[in-house]
N, C-alpha and C positions, 0 to 999 in steps of 0.2 A: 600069449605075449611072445614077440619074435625077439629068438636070441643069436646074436652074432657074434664072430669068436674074434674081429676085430672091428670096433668099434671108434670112428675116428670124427671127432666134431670140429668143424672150422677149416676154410678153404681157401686161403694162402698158400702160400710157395711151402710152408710147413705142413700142412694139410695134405695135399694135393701130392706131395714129395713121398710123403708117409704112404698115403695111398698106392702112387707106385711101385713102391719098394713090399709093401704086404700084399699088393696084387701078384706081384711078382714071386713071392713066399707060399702064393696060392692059401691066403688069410681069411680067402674071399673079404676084404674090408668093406664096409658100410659107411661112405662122410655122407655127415650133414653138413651142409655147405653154409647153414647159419647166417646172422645178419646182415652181412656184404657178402656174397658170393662172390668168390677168388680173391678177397679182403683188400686191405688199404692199394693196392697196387694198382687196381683197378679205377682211381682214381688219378693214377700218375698218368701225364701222357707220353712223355720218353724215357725210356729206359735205358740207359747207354753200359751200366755196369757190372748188367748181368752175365759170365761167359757164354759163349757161343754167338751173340747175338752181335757181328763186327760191325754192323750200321747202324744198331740200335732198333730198337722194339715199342710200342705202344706197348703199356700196364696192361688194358683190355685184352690185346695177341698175344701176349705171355702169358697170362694164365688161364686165356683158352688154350694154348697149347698144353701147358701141364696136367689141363682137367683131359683134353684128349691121351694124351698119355697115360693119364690115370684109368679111364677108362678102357685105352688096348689091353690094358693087363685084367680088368675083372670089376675094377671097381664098383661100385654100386653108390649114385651119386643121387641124393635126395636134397630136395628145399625144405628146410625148416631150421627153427630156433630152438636150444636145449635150453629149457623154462626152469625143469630139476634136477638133480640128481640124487641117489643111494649110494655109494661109495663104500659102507657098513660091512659091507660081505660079497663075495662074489658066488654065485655073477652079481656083476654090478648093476642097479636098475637108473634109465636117464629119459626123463618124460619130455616133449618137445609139441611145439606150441600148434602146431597140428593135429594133435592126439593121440602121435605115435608114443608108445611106451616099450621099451627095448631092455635088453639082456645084455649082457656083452661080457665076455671071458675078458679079453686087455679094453684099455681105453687109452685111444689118444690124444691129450687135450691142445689144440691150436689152435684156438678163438682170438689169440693176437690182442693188441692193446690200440687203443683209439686216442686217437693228437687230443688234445682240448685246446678249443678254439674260443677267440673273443666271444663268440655271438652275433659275429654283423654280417649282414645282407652280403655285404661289398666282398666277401668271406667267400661264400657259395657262387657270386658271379663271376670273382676270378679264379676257382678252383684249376688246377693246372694252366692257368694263364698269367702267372707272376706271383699266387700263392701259395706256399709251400710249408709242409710241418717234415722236415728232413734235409737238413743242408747239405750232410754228407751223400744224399741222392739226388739234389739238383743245383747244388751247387756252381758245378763245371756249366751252366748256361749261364750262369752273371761272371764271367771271365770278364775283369775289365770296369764293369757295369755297379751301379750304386741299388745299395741294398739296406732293409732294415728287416733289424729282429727283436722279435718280442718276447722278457723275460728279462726276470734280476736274479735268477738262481744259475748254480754251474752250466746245466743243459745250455742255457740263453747265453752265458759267457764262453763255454764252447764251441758252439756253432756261429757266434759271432768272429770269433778268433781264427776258425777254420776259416769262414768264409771272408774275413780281411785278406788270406793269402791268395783270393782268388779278385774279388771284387775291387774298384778302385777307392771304394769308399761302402763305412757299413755304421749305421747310426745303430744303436743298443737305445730300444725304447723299453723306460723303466718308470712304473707305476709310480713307486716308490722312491723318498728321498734316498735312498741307500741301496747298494746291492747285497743281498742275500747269499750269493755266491761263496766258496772260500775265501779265503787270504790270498794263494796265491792264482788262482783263478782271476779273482779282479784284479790283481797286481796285472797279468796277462795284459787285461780289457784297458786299462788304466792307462797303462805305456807303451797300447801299440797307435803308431799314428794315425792308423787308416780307421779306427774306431771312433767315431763319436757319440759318447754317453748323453742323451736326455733324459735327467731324470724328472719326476714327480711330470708324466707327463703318459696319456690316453690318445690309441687310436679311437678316432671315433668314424672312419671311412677309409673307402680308399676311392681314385678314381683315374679313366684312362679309358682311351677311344677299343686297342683291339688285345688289352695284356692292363695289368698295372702302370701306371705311370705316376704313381703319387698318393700322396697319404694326408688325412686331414687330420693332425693334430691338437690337443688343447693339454695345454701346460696349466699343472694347479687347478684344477677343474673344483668346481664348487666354490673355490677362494673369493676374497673382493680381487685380489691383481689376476684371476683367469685370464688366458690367453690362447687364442682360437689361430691357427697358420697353418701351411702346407708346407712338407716338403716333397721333392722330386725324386723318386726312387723307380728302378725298375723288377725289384723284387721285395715280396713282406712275404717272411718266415716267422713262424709261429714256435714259442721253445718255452711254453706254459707248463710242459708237460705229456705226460700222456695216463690213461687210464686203463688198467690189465683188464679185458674183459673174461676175470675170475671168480666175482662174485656166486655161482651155482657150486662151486668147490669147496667155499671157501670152510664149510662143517667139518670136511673131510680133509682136507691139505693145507700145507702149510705155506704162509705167502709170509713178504714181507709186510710193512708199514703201508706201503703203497697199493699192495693187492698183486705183486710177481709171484707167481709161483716158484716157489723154493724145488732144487733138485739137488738130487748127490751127487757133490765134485762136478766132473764136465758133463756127467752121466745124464738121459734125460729123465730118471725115474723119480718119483714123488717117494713121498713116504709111505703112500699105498700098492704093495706090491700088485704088479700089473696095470698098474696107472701111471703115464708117462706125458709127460708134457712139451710143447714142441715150437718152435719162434717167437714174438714176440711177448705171447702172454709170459714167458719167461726168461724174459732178454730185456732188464731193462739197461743195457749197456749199447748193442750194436745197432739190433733193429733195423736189419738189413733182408732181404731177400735173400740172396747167395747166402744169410747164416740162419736165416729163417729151413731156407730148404734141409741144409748141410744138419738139420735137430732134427727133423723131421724124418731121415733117412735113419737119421741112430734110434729114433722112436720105433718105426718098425721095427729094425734088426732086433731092440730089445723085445718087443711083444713077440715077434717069431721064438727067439731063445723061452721068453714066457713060457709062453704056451706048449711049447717042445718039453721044459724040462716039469711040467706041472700036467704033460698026457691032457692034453686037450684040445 
């Protein structure tokens, strides 16, 4: 069985970040680059607000550059999926869907969390062409522009409310006769102008020649008064949610309700010494790149310090 003294799964800006910084520690680190190799970002097409990048970046050329970066310092970058993990004792054992079975003195966990999406076609054909699960990162292209977002809970009344200060109009499409959200969350959604609430009302499509242009709606679906119309937007954002991909931990660490992994204070350590956790699988607050990375770099420093003061 091959043991490695850092062990890092998931290849995001928290990934890939981690890697750097423990190539650079001479950790020799091991990522497994796991289900989306360079993770949710590689999906985005413009990147406009991550620093260095003055013109702005394609998701795909940013985290090839950081996997190249990762790599000038030692990295050691493998394809596969972590299936199990032992967490019990160290070294720690993490079996991976190729039939590698490994050792690992620290472990970094960055597997990131995954949007939840309707399920429609119309979903995958506009991926970076008008639909988005992050307003705070694509926001800035509907300056002006009419937008719809999906969700009744805080997430959905937040990112509606951000994206009112940008958009010239922003409808809140809402399953449900009511919102979910806080008190003063809807009170937000409620009394800003540029918000129009739909409730008790289902996308069922969307459509448009070279981007989104519109969305096919049905109000009361199932009812006898159903109601089938369109309206005209040029952005649908998705605020259902998202999901920690934490699940292989979960024996061993401690998440919340939702499946984030819990860490001490701002610290990124789990409750299992030498197991550190690193962007969104543990962020369910920012869920940004730039703080995806900025966890990722503290993960290292802490497995360096690990392994330093445990002579390993």
């Amino acid at each position: 069985m091959e043991h490695i003294r850092c062990l890092i799964i998931g290849s995001g800006p928290a990934g890939y970040t981690a890697a750097i910084y423990a190539g650079r520690a001479n950790l020799n680190p091991v990522v497994y680059e796991g289900i989306q190799p360079g993770g949710q970002l590689t999906t985005t097409t413009e990147v406009e607000n991550f620093p260095g990048y003055p013109e702005g970046i394609t998701g795909p050329e940013l985290m090839d550059d950081l996997r190249k970066q990762a790599e000038r310092f030692g990295a050691d970058i493998r394809s596969a999926i972590a299936i199990k993990t032992d967490l019990s004792k160290r070294p720690y054992t993490v079996t991976f869907d190729n039939g590698d079975e490994v050792t690992a003195d620290t472990l970094i966990i960055a597997t990131g969390a995954t949007a939840k999406y309707l399920g429609l076609e119309d979903e995958k054909k506009y991926a970076g062409m008008g639909v988005s699960a992050c307003a705070t990162c694509d926001g800035f292209f509907y300056r002006k522009k009419v937008v719809a977002v999906v969700g009744g809970g805080d997430t959905a009344c937040e990112e509606a409310t951000y994206l009112a200060g940008l958009a010239s109009k922003v409808y809140l499409i809402v399953r449900k006769p009511y919102l979910r959200a806080s008190k003063i969350m809807q009170e937000r959604v409620l009394n800003n102008p540029k918000i129009e609430v739909l409730f008790e009302h289902n996308t069922v499509g969307l459509f448009g020649e070279n981007g989104v242009e519109g969305a096919h709606l049905v109000k009361r679906l199932g009812e006898a008064d159903e109601t089938r119309y369109d309206i005209a937007i040029d952005g649908f954002f998705l605020a259902i949610g998202h999901k920690p991909n934490s699940d292989i931990f979960k024996p061993w660490i401690q998440t919340d309700e939702v499946g984030y992994i819990q860490t001490e204070g701002a610290t990124p350590r789990t409750g299992v010494p030498g197991v550190f956790a690193a962007g969104d699988v543990a962020d369910p607050h920012y869920r940004q790149a730039i703080t995806a990375a900025g966890s990722g770099c503290k993960a290292a420093i802490e497995a360096e310090r690990y392994l330093t003061e445990n002579n390993l």
